[in-house]
C-alpha positions in Angstrom: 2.9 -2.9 -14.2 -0.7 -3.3 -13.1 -2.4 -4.2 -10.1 -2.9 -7.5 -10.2 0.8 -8.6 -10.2 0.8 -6.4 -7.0 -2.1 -7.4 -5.3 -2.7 -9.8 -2.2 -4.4 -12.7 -3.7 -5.1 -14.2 -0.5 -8.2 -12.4 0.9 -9.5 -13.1 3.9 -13.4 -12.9 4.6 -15.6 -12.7 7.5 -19.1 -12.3 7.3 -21.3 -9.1 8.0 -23.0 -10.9 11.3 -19.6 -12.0 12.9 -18.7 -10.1 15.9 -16.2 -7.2 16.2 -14.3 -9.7 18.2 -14.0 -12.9 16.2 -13.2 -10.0 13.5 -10.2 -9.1 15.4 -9.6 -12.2 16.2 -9.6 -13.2 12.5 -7.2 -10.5 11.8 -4.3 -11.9 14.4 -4.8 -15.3 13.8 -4.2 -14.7 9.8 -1.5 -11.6 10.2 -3.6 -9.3 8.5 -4.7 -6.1 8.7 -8.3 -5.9 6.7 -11.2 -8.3 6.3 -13.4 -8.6 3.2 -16.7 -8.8 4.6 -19.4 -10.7 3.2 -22.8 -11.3 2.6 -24.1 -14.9 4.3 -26.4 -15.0 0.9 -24.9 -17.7 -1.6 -22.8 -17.1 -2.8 -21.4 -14.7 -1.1 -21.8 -10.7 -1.5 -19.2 -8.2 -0.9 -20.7 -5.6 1.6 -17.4 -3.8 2.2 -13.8 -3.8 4.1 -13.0 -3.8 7.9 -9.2 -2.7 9.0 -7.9 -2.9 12.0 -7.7 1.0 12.3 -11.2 0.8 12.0 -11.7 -1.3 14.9 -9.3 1.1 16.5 -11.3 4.0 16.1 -14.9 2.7 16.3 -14.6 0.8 18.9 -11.5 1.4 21.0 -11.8 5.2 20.5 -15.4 5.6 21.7 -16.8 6.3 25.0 -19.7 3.9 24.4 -19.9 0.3 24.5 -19.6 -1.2 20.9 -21.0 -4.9 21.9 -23.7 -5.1 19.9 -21.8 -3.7 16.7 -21.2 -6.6 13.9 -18.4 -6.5 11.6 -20.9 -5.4 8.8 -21.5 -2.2 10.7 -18.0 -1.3 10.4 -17.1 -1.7 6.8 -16.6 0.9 5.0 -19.0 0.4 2.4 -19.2 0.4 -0.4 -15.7 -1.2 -0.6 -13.5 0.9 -3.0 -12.4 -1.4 -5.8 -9.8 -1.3 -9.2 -9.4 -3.4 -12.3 -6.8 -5.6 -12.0 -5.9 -3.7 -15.0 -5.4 -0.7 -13.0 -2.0 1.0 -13.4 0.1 1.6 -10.3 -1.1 5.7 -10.9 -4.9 4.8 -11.0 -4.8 2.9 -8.0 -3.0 5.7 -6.4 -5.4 8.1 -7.6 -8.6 5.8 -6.2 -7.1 5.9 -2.9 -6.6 9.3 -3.0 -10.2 10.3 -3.9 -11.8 8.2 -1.7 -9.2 8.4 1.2 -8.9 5.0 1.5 -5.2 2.5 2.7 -6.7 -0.9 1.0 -8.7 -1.5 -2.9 -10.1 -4.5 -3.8 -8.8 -5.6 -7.4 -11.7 -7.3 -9.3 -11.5 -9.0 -12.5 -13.4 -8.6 -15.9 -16.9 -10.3 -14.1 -16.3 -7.8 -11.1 -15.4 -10.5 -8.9 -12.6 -9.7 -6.0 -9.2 -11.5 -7.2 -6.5 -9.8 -4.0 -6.2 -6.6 -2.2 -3.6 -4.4 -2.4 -2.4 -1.6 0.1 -0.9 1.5 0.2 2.2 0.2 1.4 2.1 -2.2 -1.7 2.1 0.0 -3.8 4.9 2.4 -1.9 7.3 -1.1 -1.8 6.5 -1.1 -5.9 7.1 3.1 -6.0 10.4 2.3 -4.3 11.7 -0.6 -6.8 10.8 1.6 -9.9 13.4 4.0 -7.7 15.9 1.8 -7.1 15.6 0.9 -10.5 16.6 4.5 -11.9 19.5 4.6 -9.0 20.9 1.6 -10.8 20.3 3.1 -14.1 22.3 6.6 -13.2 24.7 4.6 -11.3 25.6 2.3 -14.5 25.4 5.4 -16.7 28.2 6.8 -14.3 30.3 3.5 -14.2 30.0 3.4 -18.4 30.8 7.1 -18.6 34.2 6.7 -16.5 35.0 3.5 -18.2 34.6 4.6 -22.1 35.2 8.6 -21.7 38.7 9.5 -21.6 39.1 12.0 -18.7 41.3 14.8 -18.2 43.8 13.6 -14.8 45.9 16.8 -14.7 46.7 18.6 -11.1 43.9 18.2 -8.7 42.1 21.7 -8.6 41.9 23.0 -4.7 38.0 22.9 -4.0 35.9 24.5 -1.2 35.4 22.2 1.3 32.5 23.6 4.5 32.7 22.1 7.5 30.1 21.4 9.4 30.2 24.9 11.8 29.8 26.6 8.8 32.9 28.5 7.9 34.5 27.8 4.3 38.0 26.3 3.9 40.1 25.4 0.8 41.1 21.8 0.8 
């Protein structure tokens, strides 16, 4: 599986002048958590992302007053970006490096085609799980069905409750 059948292919985008509070803003009114922020030249340059933990920490979390900051200011820049080719370990392994939560997935011509976050790519982890559960679970079910197994007297087992002490069930 690569990227790009992972990632967001809605992006949203703001530009580098906007304010810190049309950014946030932004971020409610479309349910989202990072802006791609742009360039105003045409068309449009990508200077870098802004998340809401960002905004968070920058602003929120200082003592000084943040009113002249722009949503350019914040980005992290330069944006950290994968091939849409990427494999589910690559992307991973870019977040990791660069201790980033969000990549942007670019195309062949380097332009942005989604986003994808680490919780994307947890939620795809987790089906490739529940995939091999199913897979051990239907080896079991086949194994019980086709193998003939011995059904002589039960053997008495340990059994350890749960203060610890053994008993013989």
């Amino acid at each position: 599986m690569n990227i790009a059948a992972l990632c967001h292919r809605e992006v949203v985008g703001i530009g580098a002048e906007a304010s810190l509070h049309d950014a946030a803003v932004l971020m409610g009114k479309e349910h989202v958590g990072a802006l791609v922020v742009v360039t105003s030249a045409d068309p449009a340059q990508v200077v870098g992302i802004l998340t809401d933990r960002d905004l968070t920490l920058e602003v929120l979390g200082r003592a000084e007053p943040a009113v002249e900051l722009r949503a350019g200011d914040l980005a992290n820049v330069p944006p950290v970006a994968v091939w849409g080719t990427a494999s589910l370990e690559e992307a991973v392994a870019a977040m990791e490096k660069e201790g980033v939560r969000r990549l942007l997935v670019i195309d062949d011509e380097g332009g942005v085609i989604g986003i994808v976050a680490a919780e994307d790519l947890v939620a795809a982890i987790s089906e490739q799980l529940a995939g091999l559960v199913r897979a051990l679970r239907s080896g079991i079910a086949r194994e019980q069905s086709e193998r003939k197994i011995f059904q002589g007297e039960p053997m008495r087992r340990p059994v350890f409750p749960g203060f610890g002490t053994t008993a013989l069930e």
